[in-house]
C-alpha positions as CSV (number, residue, x, y, z in Angstrom):
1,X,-19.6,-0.8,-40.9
2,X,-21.1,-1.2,-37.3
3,X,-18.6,-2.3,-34.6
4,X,-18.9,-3.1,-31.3
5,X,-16.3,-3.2,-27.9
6,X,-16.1,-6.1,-26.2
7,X,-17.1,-6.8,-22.4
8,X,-13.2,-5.2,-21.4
9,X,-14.3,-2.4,-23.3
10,X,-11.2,-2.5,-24.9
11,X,-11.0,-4.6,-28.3
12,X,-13.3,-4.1,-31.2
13,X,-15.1,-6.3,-34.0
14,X,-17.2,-6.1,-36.5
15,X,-20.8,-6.5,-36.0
16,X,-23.5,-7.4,-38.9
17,X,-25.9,-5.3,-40.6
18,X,-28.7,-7.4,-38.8
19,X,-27.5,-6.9,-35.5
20,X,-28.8,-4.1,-33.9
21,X,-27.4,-0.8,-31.6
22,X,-28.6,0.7,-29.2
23,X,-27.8,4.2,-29.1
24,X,-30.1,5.2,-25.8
25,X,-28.8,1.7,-24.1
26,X,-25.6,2.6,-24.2
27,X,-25.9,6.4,-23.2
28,X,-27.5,4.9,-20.1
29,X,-24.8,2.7,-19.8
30,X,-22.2,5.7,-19.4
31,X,-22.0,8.6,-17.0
32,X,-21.2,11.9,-18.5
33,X,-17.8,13.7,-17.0
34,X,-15.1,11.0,-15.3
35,X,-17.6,8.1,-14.3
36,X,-17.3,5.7,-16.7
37,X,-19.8,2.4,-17.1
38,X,-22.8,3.3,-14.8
39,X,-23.2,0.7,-11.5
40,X,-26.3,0.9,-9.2
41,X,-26.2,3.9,-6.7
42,X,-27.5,3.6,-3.6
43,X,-30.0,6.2,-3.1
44,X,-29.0,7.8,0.2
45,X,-25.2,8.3,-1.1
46,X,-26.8,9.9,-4.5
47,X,-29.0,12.1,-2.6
48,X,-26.6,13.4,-0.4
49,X,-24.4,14.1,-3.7
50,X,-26.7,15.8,-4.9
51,X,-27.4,18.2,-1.9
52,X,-23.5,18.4,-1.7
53,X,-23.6,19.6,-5.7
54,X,-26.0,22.0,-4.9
55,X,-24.1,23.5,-2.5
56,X,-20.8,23.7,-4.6
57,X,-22.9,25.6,-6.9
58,X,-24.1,28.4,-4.1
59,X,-22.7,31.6,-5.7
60,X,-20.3,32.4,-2.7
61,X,-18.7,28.8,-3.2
62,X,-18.3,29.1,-6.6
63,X,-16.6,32.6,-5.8
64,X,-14.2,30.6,-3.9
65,X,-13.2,27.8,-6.0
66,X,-14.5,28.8,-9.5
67,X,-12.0,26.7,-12.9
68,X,-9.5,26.0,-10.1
69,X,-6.6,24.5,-10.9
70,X,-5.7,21.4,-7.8
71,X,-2.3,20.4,-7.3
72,X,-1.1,18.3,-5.2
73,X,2.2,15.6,-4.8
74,X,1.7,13.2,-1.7
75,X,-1.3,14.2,1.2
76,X,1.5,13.7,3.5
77,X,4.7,15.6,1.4
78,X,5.2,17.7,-1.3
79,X,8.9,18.8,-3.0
80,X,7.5,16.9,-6.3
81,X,6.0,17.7,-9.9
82,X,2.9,19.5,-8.4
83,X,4.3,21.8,-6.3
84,X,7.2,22.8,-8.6
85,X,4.5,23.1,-11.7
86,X,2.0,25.1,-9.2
87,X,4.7,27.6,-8.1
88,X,5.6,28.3,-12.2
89,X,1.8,29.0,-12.5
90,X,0.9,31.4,-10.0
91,X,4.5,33.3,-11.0
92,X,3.5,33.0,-14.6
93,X,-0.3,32.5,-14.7
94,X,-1.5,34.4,-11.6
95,X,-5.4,34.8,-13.0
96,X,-5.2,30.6,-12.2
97,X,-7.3,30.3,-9.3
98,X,-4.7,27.7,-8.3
99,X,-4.6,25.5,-4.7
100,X,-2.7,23.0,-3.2
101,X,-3.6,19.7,-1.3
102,X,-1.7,18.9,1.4
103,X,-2.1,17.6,5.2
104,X,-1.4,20.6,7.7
105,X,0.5,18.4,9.6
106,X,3.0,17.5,6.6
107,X,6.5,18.9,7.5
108,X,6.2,21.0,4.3
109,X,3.0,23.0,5.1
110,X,5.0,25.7,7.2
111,X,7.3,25.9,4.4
112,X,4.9,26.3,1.7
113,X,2.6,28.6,3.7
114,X,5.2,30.9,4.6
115,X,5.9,31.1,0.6
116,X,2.3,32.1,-0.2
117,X,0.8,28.6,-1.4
118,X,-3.2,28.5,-1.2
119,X,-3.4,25.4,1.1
120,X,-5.8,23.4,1.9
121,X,-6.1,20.0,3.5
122,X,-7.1,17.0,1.3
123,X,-10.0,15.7,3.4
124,X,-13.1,17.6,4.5
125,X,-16.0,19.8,3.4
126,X,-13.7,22.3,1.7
127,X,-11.9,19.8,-0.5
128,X,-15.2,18.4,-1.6
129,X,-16.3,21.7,-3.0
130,X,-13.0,22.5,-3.8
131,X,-12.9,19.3,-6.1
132,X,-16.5,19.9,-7.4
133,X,-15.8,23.1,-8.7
134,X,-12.5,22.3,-10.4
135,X,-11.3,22.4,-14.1
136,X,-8.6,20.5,-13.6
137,X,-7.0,18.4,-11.2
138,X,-2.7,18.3,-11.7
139,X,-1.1,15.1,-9.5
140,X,2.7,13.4,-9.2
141,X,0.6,10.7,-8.3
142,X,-1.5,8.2,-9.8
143,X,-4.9,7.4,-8.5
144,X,-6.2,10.8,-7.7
145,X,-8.3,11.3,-11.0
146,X,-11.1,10.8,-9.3
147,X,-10.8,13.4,-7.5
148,X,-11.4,11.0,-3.5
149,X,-14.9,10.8,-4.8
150,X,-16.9,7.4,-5.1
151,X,-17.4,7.3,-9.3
152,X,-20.9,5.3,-8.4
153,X,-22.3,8.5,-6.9
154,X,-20.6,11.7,-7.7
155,X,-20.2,10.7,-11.9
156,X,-22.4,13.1,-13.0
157,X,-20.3,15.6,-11.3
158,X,-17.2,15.0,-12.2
159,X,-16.3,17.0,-14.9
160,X,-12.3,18.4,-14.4
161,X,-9.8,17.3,-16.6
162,X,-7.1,15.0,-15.0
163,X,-3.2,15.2,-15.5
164,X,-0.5,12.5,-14.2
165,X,2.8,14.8,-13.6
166,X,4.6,11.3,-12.6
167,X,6.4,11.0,-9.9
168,X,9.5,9.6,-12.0
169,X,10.3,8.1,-15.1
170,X,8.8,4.9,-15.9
171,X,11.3,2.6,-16.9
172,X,9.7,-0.6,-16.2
173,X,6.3,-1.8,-18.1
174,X,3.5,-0.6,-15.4
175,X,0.6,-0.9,-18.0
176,X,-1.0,-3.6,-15.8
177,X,-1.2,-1.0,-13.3
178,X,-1.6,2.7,-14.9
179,X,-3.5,0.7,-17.9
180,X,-7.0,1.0,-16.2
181,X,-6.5,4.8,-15.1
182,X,-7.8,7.5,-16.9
183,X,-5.6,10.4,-17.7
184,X,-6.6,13.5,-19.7
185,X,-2.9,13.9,-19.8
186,X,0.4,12.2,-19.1
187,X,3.4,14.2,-18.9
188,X,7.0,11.8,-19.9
189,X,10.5,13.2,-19.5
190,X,12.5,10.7,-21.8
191,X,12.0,10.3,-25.3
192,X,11.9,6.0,-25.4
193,X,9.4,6.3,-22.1
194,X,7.3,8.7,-24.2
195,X,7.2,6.0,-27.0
196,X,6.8,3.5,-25.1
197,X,3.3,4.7,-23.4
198,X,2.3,6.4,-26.0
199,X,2.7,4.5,-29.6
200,X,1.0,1.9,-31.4
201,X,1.7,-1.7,-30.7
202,X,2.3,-1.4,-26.8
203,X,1.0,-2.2,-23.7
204,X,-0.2,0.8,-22.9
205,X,-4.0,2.1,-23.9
206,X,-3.1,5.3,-24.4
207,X,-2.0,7.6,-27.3
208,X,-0.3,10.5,-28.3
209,X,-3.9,12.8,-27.6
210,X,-3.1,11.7,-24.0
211,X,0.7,11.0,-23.5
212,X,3.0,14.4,-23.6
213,X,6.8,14.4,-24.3
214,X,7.4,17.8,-21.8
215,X,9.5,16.9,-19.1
216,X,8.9,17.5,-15.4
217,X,8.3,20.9,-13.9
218,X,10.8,20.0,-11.3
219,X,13.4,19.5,-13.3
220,X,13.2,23.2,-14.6
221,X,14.6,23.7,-11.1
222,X,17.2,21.0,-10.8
223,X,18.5,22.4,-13.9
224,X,18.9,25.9,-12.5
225,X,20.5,24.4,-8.9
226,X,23.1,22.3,-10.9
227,X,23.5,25.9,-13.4
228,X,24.3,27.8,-9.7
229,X,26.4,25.3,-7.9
230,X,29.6,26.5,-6.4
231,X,32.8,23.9,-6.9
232,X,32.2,21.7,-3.8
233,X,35.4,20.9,-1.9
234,X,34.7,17.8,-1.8
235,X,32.5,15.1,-3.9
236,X,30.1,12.8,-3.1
237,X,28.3,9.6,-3.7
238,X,25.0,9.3,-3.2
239,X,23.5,6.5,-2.2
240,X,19.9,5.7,-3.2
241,X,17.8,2.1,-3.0
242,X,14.5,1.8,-4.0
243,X,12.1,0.0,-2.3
244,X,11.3,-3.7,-2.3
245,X,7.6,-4.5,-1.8
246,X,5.9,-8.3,-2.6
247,X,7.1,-10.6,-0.4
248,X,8.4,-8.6,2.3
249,X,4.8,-6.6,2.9
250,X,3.1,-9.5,2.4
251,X,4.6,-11.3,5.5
252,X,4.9,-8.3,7.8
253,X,1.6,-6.7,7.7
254,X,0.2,-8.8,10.1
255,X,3.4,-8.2,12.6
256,X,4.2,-5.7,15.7
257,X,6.6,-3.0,14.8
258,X,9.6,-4.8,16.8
259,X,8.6,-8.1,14.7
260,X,8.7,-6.0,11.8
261,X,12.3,-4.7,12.2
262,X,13.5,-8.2,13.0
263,X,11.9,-9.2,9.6
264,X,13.5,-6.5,7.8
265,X,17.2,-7.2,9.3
266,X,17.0,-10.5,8.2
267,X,15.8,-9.7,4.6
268,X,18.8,-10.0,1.7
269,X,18.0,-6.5,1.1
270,X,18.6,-4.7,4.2
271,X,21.7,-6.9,4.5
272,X,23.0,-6.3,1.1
273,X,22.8,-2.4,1.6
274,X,24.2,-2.5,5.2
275,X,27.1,-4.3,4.5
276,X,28.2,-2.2,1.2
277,X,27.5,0.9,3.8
278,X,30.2,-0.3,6.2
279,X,32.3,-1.8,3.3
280,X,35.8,-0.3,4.6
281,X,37.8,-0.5,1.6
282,X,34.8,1.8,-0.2
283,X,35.3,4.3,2.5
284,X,39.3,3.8,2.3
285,X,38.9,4.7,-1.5
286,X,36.8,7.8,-0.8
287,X,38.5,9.3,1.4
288,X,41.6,9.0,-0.5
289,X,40.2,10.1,-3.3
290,X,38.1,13.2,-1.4
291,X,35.2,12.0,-2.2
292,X,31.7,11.6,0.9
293,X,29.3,8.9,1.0
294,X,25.4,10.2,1.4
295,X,22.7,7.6,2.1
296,X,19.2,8.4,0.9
297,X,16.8,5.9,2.1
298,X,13.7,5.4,0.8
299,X,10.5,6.7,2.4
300,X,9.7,3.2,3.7
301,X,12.7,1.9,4.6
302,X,12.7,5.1,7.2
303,X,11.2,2.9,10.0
304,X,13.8,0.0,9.7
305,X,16.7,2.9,9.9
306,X,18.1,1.3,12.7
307,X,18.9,-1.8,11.3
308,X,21.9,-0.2,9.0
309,X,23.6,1.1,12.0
310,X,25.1,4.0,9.8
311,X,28.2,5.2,10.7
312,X,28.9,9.4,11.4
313,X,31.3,9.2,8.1
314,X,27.6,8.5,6.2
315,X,26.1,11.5,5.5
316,X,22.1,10.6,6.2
317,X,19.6,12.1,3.7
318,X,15.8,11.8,4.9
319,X,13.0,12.2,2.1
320,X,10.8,14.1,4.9
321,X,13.5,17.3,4.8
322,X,12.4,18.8,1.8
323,X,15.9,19.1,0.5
324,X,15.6,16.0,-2.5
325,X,16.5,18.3,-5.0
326,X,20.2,19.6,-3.2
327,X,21.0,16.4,-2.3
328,X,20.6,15.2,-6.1
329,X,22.7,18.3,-7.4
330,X,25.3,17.7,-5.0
331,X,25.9,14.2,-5.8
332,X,28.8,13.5,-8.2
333,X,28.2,10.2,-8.8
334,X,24.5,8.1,-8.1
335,X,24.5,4.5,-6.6
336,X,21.2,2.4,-6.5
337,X,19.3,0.1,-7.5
338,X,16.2,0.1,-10.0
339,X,14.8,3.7,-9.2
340,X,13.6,5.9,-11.4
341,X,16.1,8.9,-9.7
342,X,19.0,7.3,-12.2
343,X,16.8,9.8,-15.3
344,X,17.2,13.3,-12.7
345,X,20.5,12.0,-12.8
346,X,21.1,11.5,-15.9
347,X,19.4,15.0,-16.6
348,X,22.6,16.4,-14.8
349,X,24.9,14.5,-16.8
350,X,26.3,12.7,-13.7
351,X,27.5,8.5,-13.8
352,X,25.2,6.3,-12.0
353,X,25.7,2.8,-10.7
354,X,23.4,0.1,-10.4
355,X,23.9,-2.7,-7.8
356,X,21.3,-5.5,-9.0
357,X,22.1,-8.2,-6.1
358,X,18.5,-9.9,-6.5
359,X,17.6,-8.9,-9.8
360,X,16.4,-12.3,-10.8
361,X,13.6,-12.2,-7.9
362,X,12.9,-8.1,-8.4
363,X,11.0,-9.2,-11.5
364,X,10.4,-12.2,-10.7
365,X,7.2,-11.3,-8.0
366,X,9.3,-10.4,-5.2
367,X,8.3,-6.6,-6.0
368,X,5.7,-5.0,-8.3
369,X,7.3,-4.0,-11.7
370,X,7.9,-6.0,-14.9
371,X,10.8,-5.4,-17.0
372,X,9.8,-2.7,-19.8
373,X,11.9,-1.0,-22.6
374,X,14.7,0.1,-20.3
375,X,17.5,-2.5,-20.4
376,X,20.0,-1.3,-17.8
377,X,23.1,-3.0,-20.1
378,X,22.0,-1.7,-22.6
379,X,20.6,1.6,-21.8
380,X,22.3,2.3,-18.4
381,X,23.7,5.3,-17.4
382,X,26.8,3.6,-15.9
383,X,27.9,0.2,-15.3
384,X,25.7,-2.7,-13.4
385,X,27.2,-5.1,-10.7
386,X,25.4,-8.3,-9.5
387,X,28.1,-8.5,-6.2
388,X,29.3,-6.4,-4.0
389,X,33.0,-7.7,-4.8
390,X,31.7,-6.3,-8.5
391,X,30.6,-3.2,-8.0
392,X,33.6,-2.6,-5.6
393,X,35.6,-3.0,-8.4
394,X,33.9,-0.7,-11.0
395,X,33.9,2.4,-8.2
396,X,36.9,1.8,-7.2
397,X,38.4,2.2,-11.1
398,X,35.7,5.2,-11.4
399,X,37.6,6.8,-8.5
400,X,41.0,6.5,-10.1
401,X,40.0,7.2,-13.2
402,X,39.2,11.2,-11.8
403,X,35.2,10.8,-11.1
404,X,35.2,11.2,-15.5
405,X,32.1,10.3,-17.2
406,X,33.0,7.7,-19.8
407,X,31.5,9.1,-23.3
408,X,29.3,5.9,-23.6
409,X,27.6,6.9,-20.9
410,X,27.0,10.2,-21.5
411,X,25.7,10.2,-25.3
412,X,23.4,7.8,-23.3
413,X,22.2,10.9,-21.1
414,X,21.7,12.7,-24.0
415,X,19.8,10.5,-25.6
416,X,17.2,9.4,-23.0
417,X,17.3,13.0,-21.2
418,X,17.2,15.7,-24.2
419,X,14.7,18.6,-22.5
420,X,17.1,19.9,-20.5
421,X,16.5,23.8,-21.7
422,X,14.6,24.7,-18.5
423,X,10.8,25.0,-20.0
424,X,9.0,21.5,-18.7
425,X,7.0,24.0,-16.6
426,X,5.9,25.7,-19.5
427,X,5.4,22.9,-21.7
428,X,3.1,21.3,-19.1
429,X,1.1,24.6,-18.8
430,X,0.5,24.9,-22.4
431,X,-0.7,21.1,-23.1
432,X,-2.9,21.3,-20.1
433,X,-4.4,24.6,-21.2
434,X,-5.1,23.0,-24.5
435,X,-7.0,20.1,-23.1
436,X,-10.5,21.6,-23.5
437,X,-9.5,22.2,-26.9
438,X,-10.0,20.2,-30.4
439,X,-6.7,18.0,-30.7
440,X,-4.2,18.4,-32.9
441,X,-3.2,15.3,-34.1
C-alpha cells in the first residue's frame, strides 16, 4: 500500500494504486542532516555557507573541533544539565573532544575556567566552525538544535545529533511548543513525564526512539550534596515562585524600566508573594519552631526585587550565584507555585507546598502552559492552598507536626522520582553514544 503525509507533514492516508510518487520530487523536497523541507536560499547567504564549510573542513580546523561534543545551559549562565553532564564526561570520557558555550561575561565563566572547562563564547567565527564540525550538540535548553544557524542555508551541513537535557521536568502539556522541535534525544527524570511524551495516544510527536527515561545529570550531584549534608542547626523554607509571563510581558514591553516596576507592583502576583513574605504570624511560627525563610526569585523577577521590600530575617537566594543546587539541599521544606523545582525536590524526599492564588488565570492565557498529566491534588508532593489564610494554615500544622513528611506524600516521591541511584550522567552518556547506532526498539 502507497501512503502519503499530509501538508503538516504529520498525518498519513492511503493513496491509490493510480496515483503516482515521486521519489526524486520528494528527495529534492528535503535537505539531508537537520534541515528539513527545503525553502529558497538566497544565493549570497548559500555561497558564503559554502566558503564557511570549506573552511570548517581545512585540516587544522578539523584538528581543533573534530566529533565534538557542545554543551551548553543558558549563553548567559550555566549550573544546569549541560554543565553537570559535561563535567561527568571529561572525568569519565576524556578522548570526548568536549566544549562548552558560554558568554565570557556570564558570572560563571571564571568559575568554570578556573576548573578546566574548554570555553568558548556562543557567538562568532569559532562557534561557527565549532558547530560545523560537531557530532553532537547536548542543551538544557530547547531551541538550540539548530545549532544558531539559518536551516535555509546551512541544511546541507548540519549533520550533529541533537539532545534536549531539559531544564526541568515537564509537568504541564508543552507539545504545542516542543511539538515542532526536533530532538535526536530527550532526556525525562519522572516516570509519568516519560510516558507522557513518549507513548502512543499523546500530544506529543515523539516516541520511545527519541524520548529517554534517564534522569538529569544534575541530579547525580544533588543526590551526593543531600548524601554529605551535616545536620543544620536550623531548618529552612525555601521559597520559590515561578514566573508569570502572558499578560504581564505583553503590556510592559513597550514601557520604561521605572514604568515597568510600577506595572509589576501592582500585578496580583508580586502582591500575593510580598505579602505572604512579610506575613508575621509565618515568621512568628518559624522562629518558634527554629526554622529560616529563604526567598529564591526567579530569573525575571530579579529586576522588580525592589518591589518585595524583603526584610534581613529573609534569607535572599539569587539564580546568578551559582549556588541553586545548596540552596535546594538545604531547604527542608519547598514553597511555590507551578515550577518544575517541586520534582529536584521531590528527588530529596523533602514536602513541598503549592500556593495556587490565580490558578484559574495561569491556565487560562495569563501564562504559557496548559495543564498536562500532572494534577497537583492528585499528584502533589504536599498540600495545595488557593489563599494565603490556607496555606497559613497547612504550614503552620506542618510546623507542629515536627517538619514530618506525611507518608502520602512520600510514596508520591517515590513514585514520580524513582532514579535516585546517582547514574543519570551515565545513562545520558550511554543513550547519546548509541544515537548513531541502529535502534533497539
Amino acid at each position: 500500500m502507497l501512503i502519503e503525509l499530509d501538508e503538516s507533514g504529520f498525518f498519513a492516508r492511503s493513496v491509490s494504486e493510480d496515483e503516482t510518487f515521486d521519489l526524486a520530487g520528494a528527495r529534492a523536497a528535503f535537505w539531508p542532516g537537520r534541515g528539513g523541507r527545503r525553502r529558497s536560499r538566497p544565493l549570497l547567504k548559500s555561497l558564503k555557507a559554502g566558503l564557511l564549510a570549506l573552511y570548517a573542513a581545512l585540516p587544522w580546523v578539523r584538528a581543533r573541533y573534530r566529533r565534538a561534543w557542545v554543551f551548553l545551559d543558558r549563553h548567559e549562565n550555566a549550573d544546569d544539565n549541560a554543565e553537570h553532564l559535561y563535567r561527568w564526561v571529561t572525568a569519565k570520557q576524556p578522548q570526548i573532544n568536549a566544549w562548552f558555550l558560554l558568554k565570557p561575561d556570564s558570572p560563571d565563566w571564571a568559575r568554570l575556567e578556573q576548573e578546566g572547562f574548554q570555553l568558548l563564547a556562543p557567538n562568532g567565527l569559532q562557534r561557527k566552525l565549532l558547530v560545523l564540525n560537531s557530532e553532537n550538540i547536548i542543551s538544557s535548553h530547547a531551541e538550540y538544535g539548530v545549532g544558531g544557524f539559518d536551516p535555509r542555508v546551512y541544511a546541507p551541513y548540519m549533520r550533529w545529533r541533537y539532545t534536549f537535557l531539559q531544564h526541568g521536568t515537564t509537568l504541564n502539556d508543552l507539545s504545542h511548543w516542543l511539538g515542532p522541535l526536533q530532538f535526536d534525544l530527550f532526556s525525562t527524570s519522572s516516570l509519568a513525564e516519560y510516558q507522557s511524551i513518549a507513548e502512543d495516544g499523546g500530544n506529543y510527536p515523539y516516541s520511545k526512539r527519541e524520548v529517554s527515561f534517564t534522569g538529569f545529570p544534575r541530579h547525580d550531584c544533588l543526590l551526593r550534596k543531600a548524601r554529605e549534608r551535616k545536620p543544620p542547626s536550623s531548618k529552612t523554607l525555601l521559597v520559590m515562585p515561578t514566573w508569570r509571563g502572558g499578560t504581564f510581558e505583553e503590556q510592559a514591553k513597550d514601557l520604561s524600566a521605572d514604568e515597568r516596576q510600577q506595572l509589576f507592583a501592582q500585578t496580583d502576583y508580586a502582591r500575593a508573594w510580598k505579602s505572604l513574605l512579610h506575613n508575621p504570624a509565618l515568621h512568628a511560627a518559624l522562629q518558634q519552631h527554629g526554622w529560616q525563610l529563604s526567598f529564591m526569585p526567579h530569573m525575571n523577577t530579579l529586576p522588580f526585587l525592589d518591589v518585595f521590600e524583603l526584610s534581613p530575617e529573609i534569607r535572599l537566594v539569587s539564580v546568578l550565584d551559582g549556588h541553586i543546587q545548596e540552596a535546594l539541599v538545604s531547604a527542608d521544606a519547598f514553597l511555590t507555585d507551578y515550577t518544575s523545582v517541586t520534582f529536584d525536590i521531590a528527588l530529596l524526599r523533602r514536602p513541598s507546598f503549592y500556593y495556587q492564588f490565580d490558578r484559574t488565570l495561569f491556565y487560562g492565557g495569563g501564562h504559557n502552559w496548559r495543564p498536562g498529566y500532572f494534577d497537583y491534588e492528585r499528584d502533589g508532593f504536599g498540600p495545595v492552598a488557593f489563599s494565603e489564610n490556607e496555606l497559613l494554615q497547612q504550614l503552620l500544622a506542618f510546623l507542629e507536626n515536627g517538619g514530618e513528611v506525611p507518608a502520602l506524600y512520600r510514596e508520591r516521591m517515590e513514585r514520580a522520582m524513582p532514579l535516585d541511584d546517582e547514574l543519570a550522567c551515565q545513562r545520558c552518556f550511554d543513550r547519546i553514544s548509541s544515537l548513531n547506532q541502529p535502534w533497539q526498539g
